[in-house]
N, C-alpha and C positions, 0 to 999 in steps of 0.2 A: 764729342761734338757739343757744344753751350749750345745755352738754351737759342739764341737766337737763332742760330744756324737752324732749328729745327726747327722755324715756321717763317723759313724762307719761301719766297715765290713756288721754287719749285719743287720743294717736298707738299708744298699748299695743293700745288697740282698735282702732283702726285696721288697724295690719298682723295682727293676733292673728284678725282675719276676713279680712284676705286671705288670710293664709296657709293657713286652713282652706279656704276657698274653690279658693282653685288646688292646694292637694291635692285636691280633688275634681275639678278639669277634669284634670289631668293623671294622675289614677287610670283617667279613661276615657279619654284617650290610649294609654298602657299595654293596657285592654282591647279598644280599638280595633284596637289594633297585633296583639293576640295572634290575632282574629276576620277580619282584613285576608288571607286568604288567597290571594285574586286580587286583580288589579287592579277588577274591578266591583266587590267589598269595600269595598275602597279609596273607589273617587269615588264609588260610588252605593248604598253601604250595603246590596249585594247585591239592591238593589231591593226592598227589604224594608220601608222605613219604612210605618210604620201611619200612618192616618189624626190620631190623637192625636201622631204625633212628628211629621208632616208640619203639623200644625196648632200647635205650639209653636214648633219651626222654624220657620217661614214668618213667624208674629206677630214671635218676637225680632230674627229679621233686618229684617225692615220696618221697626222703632219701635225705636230705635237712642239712641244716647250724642247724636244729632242730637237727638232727643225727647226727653231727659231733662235737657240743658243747655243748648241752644239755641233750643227751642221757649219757654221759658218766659222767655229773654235778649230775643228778640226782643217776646215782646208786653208786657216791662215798655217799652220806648224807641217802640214803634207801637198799645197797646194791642188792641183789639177789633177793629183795620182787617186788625191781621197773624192773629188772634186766627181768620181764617176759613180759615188753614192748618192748623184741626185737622179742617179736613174730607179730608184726604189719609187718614184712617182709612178713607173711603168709596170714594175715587177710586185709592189706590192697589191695592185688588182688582180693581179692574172689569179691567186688562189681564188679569190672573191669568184670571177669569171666562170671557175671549174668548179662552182659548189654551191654558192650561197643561191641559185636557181633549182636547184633539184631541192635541197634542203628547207625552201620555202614549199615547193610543192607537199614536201612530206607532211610539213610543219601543218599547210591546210588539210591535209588528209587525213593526219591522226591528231592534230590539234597540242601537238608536242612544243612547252614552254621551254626548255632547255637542252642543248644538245645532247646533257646526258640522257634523257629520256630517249633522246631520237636513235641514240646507239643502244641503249638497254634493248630497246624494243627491239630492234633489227636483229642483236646479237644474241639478244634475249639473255641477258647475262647482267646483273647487279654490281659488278665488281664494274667494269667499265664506266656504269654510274657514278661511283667513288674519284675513280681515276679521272673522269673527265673534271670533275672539283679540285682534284689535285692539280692539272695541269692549270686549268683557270686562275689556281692563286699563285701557283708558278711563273705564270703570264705576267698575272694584275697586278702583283706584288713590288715587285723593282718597275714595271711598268709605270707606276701611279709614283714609286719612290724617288725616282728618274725627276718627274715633273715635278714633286715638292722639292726636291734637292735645286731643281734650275730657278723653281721662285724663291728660295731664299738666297741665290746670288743675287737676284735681280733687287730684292728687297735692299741687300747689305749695299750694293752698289751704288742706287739710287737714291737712298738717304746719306750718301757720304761715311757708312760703317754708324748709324745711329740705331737702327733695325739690324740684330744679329741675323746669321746665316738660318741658323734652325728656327730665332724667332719666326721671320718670314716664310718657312715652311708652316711651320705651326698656326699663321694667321690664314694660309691658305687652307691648310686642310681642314679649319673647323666652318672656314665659309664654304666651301663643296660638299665636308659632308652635313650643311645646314640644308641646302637645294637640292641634293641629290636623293639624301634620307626623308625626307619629306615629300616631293614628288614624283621619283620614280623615275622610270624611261623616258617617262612623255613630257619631264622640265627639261632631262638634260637634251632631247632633239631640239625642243623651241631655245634654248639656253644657246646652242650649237646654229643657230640660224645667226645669231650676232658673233660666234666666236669664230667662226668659218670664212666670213668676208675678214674679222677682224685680223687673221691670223695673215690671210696673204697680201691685205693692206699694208702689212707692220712690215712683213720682208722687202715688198718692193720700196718702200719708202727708204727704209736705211740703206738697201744696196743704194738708190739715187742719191743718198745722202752723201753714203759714202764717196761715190763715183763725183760728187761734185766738191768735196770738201780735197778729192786727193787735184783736182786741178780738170777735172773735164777726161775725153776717153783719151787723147794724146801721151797726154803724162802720165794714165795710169799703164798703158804696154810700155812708155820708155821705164817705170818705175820696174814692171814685169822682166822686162831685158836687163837691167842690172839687178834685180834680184839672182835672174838665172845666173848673169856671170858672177858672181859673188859665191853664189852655195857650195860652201863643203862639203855635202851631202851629193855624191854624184851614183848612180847607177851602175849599173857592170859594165853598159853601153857608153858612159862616161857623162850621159846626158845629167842638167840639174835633176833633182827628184821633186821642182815644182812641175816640172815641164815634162815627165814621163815616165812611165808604169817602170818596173826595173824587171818584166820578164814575167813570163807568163805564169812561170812559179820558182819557190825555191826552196831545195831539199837541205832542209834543218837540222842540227842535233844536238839534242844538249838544252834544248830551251833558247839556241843561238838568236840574236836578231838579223830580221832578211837586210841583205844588202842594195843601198840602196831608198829605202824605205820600205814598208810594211803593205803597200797594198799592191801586191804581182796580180796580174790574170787570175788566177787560182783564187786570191783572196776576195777582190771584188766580185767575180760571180758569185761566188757561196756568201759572203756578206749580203747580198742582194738577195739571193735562196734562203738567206733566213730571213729577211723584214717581209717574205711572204707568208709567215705565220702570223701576220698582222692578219691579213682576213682569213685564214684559216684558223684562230683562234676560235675560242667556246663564245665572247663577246659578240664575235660578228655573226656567228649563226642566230642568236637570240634578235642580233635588228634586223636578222633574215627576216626572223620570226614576226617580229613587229610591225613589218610593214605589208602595206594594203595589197599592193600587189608587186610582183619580182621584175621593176624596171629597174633595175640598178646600172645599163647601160651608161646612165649619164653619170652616174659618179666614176666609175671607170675609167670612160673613155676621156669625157671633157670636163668634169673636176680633176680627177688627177694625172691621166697621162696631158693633157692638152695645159689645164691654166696651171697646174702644180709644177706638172712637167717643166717649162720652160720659166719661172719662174726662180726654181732649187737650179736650172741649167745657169741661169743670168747670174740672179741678184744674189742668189748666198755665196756664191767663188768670189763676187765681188766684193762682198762685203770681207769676206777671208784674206785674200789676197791685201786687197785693199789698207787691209793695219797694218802692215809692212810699213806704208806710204804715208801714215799718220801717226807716227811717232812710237808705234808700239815694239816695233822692236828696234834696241839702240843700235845692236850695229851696225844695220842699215840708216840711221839715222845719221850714225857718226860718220860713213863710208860715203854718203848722197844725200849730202844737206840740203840740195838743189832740187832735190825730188819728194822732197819731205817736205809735208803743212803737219808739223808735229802736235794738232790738235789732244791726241793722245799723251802726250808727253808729261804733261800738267796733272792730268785724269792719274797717271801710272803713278805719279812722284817720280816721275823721271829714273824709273824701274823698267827693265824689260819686260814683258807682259806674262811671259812663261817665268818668269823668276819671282811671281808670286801665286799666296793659295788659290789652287782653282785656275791658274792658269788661263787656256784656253775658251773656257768656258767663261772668261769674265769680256770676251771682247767684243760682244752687242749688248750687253750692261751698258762698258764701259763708253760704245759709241753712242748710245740714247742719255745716258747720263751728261755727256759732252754738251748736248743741246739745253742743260739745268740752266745756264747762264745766259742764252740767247735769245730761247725761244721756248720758255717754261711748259707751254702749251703743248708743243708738239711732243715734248717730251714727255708729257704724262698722256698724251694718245697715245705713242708707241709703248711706253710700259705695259700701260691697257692690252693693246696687242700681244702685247708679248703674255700677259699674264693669261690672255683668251684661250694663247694656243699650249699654255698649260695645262687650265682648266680642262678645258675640252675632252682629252682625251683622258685624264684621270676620271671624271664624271664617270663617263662611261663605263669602262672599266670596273669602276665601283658598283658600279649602279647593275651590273649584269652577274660579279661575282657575288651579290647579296641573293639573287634568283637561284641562283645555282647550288648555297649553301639552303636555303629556303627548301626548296625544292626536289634538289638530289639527295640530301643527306636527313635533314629535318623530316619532311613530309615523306618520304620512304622509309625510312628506317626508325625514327623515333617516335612520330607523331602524325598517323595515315590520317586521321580524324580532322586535322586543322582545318580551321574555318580559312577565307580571306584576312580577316582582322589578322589573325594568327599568323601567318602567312608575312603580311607586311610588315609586323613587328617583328618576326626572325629577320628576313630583308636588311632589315636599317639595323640590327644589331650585326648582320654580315657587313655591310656597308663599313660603322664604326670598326669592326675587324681588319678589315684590307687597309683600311687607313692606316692604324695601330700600327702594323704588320709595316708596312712601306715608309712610316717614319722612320723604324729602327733600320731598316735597307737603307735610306738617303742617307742618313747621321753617320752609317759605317762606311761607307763605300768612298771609295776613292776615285774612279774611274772616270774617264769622261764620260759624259753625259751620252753621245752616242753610243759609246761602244757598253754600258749601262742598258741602254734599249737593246744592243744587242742580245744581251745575254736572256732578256728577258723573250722576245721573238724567238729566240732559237727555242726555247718550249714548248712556243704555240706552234711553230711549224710540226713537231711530232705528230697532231693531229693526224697530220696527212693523211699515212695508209689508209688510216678508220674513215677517213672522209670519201676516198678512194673507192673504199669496201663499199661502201652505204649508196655512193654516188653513183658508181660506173661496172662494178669488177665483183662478182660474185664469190672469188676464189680466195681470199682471205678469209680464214676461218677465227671464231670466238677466241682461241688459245694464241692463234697467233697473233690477233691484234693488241691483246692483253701483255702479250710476251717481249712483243714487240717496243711495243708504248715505254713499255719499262726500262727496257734496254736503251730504246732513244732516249731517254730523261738523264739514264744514268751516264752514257756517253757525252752529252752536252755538258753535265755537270766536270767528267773526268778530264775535258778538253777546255776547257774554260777555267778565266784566275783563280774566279771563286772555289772552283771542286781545286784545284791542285794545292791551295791556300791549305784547304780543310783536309786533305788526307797526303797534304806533304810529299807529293809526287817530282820526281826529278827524273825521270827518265824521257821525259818528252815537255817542251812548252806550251804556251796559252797557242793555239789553232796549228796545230801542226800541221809543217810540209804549207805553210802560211793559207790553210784551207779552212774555214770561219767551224767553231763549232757544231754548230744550227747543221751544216752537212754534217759533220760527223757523225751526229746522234742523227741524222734523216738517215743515212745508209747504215749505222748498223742498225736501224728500226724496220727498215725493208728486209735486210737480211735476215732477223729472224723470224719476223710476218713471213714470208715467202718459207723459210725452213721449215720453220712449223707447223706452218697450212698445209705442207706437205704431206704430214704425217699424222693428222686428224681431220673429223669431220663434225660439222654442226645440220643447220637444219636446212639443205639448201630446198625444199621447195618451198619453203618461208622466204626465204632469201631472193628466188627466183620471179616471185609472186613483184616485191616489191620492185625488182627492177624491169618486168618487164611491164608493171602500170608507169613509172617514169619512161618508159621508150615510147609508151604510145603518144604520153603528151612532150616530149622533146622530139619528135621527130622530124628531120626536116626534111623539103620539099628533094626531089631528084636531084634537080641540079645543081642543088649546093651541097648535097652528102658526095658528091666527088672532090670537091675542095677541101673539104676536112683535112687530110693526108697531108696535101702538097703548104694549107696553110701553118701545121704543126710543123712540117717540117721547115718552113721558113721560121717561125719562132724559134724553134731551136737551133737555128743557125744565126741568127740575129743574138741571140745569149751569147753562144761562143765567142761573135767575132765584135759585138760592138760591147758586152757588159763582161767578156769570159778571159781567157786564153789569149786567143787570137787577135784581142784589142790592143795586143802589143805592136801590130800595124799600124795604126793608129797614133804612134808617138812620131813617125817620121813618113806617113802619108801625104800629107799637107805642105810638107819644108821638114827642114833639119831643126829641131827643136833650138839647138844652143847657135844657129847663122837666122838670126831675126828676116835679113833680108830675103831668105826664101820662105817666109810664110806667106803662103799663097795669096789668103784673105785677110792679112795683117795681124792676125792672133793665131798664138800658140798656135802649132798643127792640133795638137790633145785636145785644144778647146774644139775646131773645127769639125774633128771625128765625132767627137760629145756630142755635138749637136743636130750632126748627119744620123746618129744613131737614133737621138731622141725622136727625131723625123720618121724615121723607119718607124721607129718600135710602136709612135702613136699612131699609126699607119697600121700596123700589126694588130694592134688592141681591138682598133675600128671594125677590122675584120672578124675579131673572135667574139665583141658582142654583138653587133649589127646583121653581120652577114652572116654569121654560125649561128647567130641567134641567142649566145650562151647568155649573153645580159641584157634579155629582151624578155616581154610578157611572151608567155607561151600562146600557140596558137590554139582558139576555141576548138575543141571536138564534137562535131556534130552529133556523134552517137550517142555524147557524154549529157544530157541535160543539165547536169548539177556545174558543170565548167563553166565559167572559172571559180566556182564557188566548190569544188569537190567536198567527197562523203566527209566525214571527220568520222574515226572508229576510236576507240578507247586503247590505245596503246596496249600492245599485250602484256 
């Protein structure tokens, strides 16, 4: 690029909003730092976060730089089949739903900074302490690596390749960990108050953008219909594979690819059962920890299953689909000139879009970049955006794996004595670690950016049993959660690219029997928690003690402990048939996917199910924190004086 090029209008705007932007995240580092008095300061924002910062937080870390360039990479190359992974708006609360309320109660009870403390205690066991830092940078690591890897597309794209790929990682990682090391939890929630609006501001805008640049909604379903009649890629059912699942599953071998396309029944539920180790991760118990009191209701229900929800349902298939119809990929260009505003065409070098590095993941770059020449302005708002919903959750992430390396490992095991001071400065040397750590993951990795966040969710799901154990189920014992944990890590690892890369495995391929990792390692972590527990014992009236002080303050009224049952059991019927299996109804409930003229409501049958489901499922959520109460403040105990302020005991 000459030099002129590089202080054109719209690289002008470009860094002209960055910079404004990261003087703001690093003004509340600064404030952070000045407010940081102790170490709970520090990782848990003195316990202080409100409902509204616990509810901004929570969404931006959730719905990430994976959702804003990869979510939309993926359903232009898989259309409406991948298109059922914006149901993780629904399913990645439900862990949240099932834990992060009990986990707060403990968190006030025994005043527990980190999950590992809250399972030491309970298991009464050290080694689980270690483990739970293990899974946290298992988590954090490609987690955080994920997000520098999608800003330095967005960097390479937006300057015209004047900003290298790794550069733009590298400018990102030293300005978060400039904010993040410096203030602690409580910069990245106020940080996460501007990245939260900014992140679903930037989707809705470019699906509109898109949807107006392909010609209005007319043109984009005639564009949709000669896409379907076009695809070589057909199903067993013979349908396109934008327009429908290819079967509920399909039995593999050899590393085979499914027929059809890659995401059956089978795979999207367990894809989905893994982005729920999003709040079952070690990060989310800590803004359990953090916050004032346990309303977490509203990030649940109506940040994510309600504005997120429908949101990932519209505007990211839009914006997917959508490059089809602006120039991105040529053979539809060349096949339906008439349907194509080849705004993309110029942007590619008149390259099909997957036929260069990075593929998929370069094509909400390369649609905000398009606006360089027209409307400089807006284009460096939505980079902003885009870089928010980067930031956001890598912050985080950092910002909770430095407590946990602080705390679990440091202050246990090497240095019981640490002051606060001490304390903070392990922190922010953890902080710089997971960075480190997540550069070398981005630079190597090759993966799309979503299926990247996969592998890293599927970690934090393992949690589970232990959360399980702690939360609800007294019968998992110390050996078996230990045995367990390990077994799930290592199955994840065996069933995923990365583990087969490294130990050279050919007898089975990446998610066998097209069933996501994340399950694999969830079932055999139950299997031998359950095996095991069978055959040892720990300390259950320790054990008993703790759960039956959470039943006094979870209990609810008569009349809704009879709904319990019949509500679970509609969620779990709602899995199978609208996100599972059985959503292979769904490709010809509506109309016949490939005879336009029978689509009922004029789009795709698949879109119409999607969004019946989405209906339901936020329908379903409303239920399990409102009216079960599981994401609501608990109810005061008259007998309790100290509620909702309970004892705090010194961890055993």
């Amino acid at each position: 690029m000459t030099e002129t090029a590089a202080i054109t209008p719209k690289v002008a705007w470009i860094f002209g909003a960055m910079i404004l932007y990261w003087a703001y995240c690093i003004l509340w580092g600064i404030i952070g730092a000045r407010r940081a008095r102790t170490a709970s300061d520090y990782f848990l924002a003195g316990r202080q976060l409100s409902p509204l910062l616990f509810t901004l937080a929570a969404t931006a870390t959730c719905f990430s730089g994976w959702t804003f360039i990869g979510h939309p990479g993926l359903s232009y190359t898989d259309g409406w089949q991948y298109a059922y992974a914006s149901f993780y708006a629904l399913t990645i609360p439900l862990t949240g739903i099932l834990f992060l309320k009990r986990q707060w109660l403990l968190g006030q009870r025994h005043g527990f900074v980190t999950p590992g403390s809250l399972l030491a205690a309970y298991f009464r066991s050290d080694a689980l302490r270690v483990l739970v830092v293990m899974v946290a940078l298992l988590f954090s690591v490609p987690y955080v690596g994920l997000q520098l890897r999608a800003a330095g597309f967005l960097f390479n794209v937006l300057t015209d390749g004047l900003l290298g790929v790794e550069f733009g990682m590298w400018v990102l990682a030293s300005v978060v960990v400039s904010y993040v090391a410096s203030g602690g939890l409580r910069t990245v929630a106020w940080v996460d108050v501007l990245q939260a609006p900014l992140l679903a501001v930037g989707i809705v805008a470019i699906g509109l953008l898109t949807l107006h640049l392909v010609g209005g909604w007319d043109r984009f379903i005639a564009g949709v219909i000669a896409l379907a009649q076009d695809d070589p890629l057909r199903t067993p059912d013979g349908y396109s594979h934008y327009l429908a699942i290819p079967g509920p599953v399909q039995w593999l071998r050899d590393g085979s690819q499914a027929v059809g396309g890659p995401w059956t029944g089978a795979m999207i539920l367990s894809y989905l059962i893994a982005l729920m180790g999003i709040q079952a991760s070690p990060a989310f118990s800590m803004l359990a920890f953090a916050s004032r009191k346990p309303a977490f209701a509203a990030q649940q229900f109506w940040a994510s299953a309600v504005v997120m929800g429908l949101i990932l349902m519209v505007f990211t298939v839009i914006q997917g689909i959508g490059g089809h119809f602006l120039g991105a990929d040529r053979a539809f260009l060349a096949a339906h000139p008439d349907l194509v505003h080849p705004v993309l065409a110029d942007e590619l070098k008149q390259r099909d879009l997957l036929s260069l590095p990075g593929g998929r993941d370069l094509l909400t770059p390369e649609l905000i970049n398009w606006l360089g020449a027209t409307a400089p302005w807006l284009m460096g708002l939505l980079a902003l955006a885009a870089l928010a919903a980067m930031e956001s959750t890598a912050s985080c992430y950092m910002a909770t794996a430095g407590g946990l390396i602080a705390y679990d490992l440091v202050k246990r095991f090497l240095l019981p004595s640490a002051d606060d001071h001490t304390l903070k400065f392990i922190g922010r040397i953890g902080v710089m670690l997971v960075v480190m750590l997540a550069l070398l993951v981005a630079e190597a990795s090759t993966d799309a950016l979503a299926l990247l966040g996969g592998l890293a969710v599927s970690y934090g799901l393992q949690m589970t049993p232990a959360l399980v154990a702690v939360c609800y189920w007294s019968f998992p014992t110390r050996q078996g959660i230990i045995a367990g944990l390990l077994v799930g890590l290592a199955a994840v690892t065996l069933t995923e690219a990365a583990g087969l890369r490294w130990f050279g495995i050919t007898a089975w391929g990446r998610w066998p029997l097209t069933i996501h990792a994340a399950v694999w390692g969830l079932a055999a972590n139950w299997a031998v928690t359950l095996l095991t527990s069978a055959f040892t014992r720990d300390d259950a009236a320790h054990k008993a003690d703790w759960h039956r002080w959470l039943a006094e303050r979870t209990a609810l009224p008569a009349h809704k402990r009879r709904w319990v049952l019949p509500i679970a059991t509609l969620t779990g019927l709602w899995m199978l048939f609208a996100i599972g299996p059985g959503a292979v109804i769904g490709n010809t409930w509506f109309g016949t996917p490939d005879a336009p003229t029978s689509w009922l409501f004029g789009i795709p049958p698949i879109w119409t199910w999607q969004l019946l489901g989405w209906a339901v499922g936020a329908g379903l959520l409303a239920l399990l924190t409102y009216y079960l109460e599981l994401g609501c403040a608990p109810r005061p105990n008259p007998q309790d004086s100290r509620f909702p302020h309970p004892e705090r005991t010194a961890p055993p």
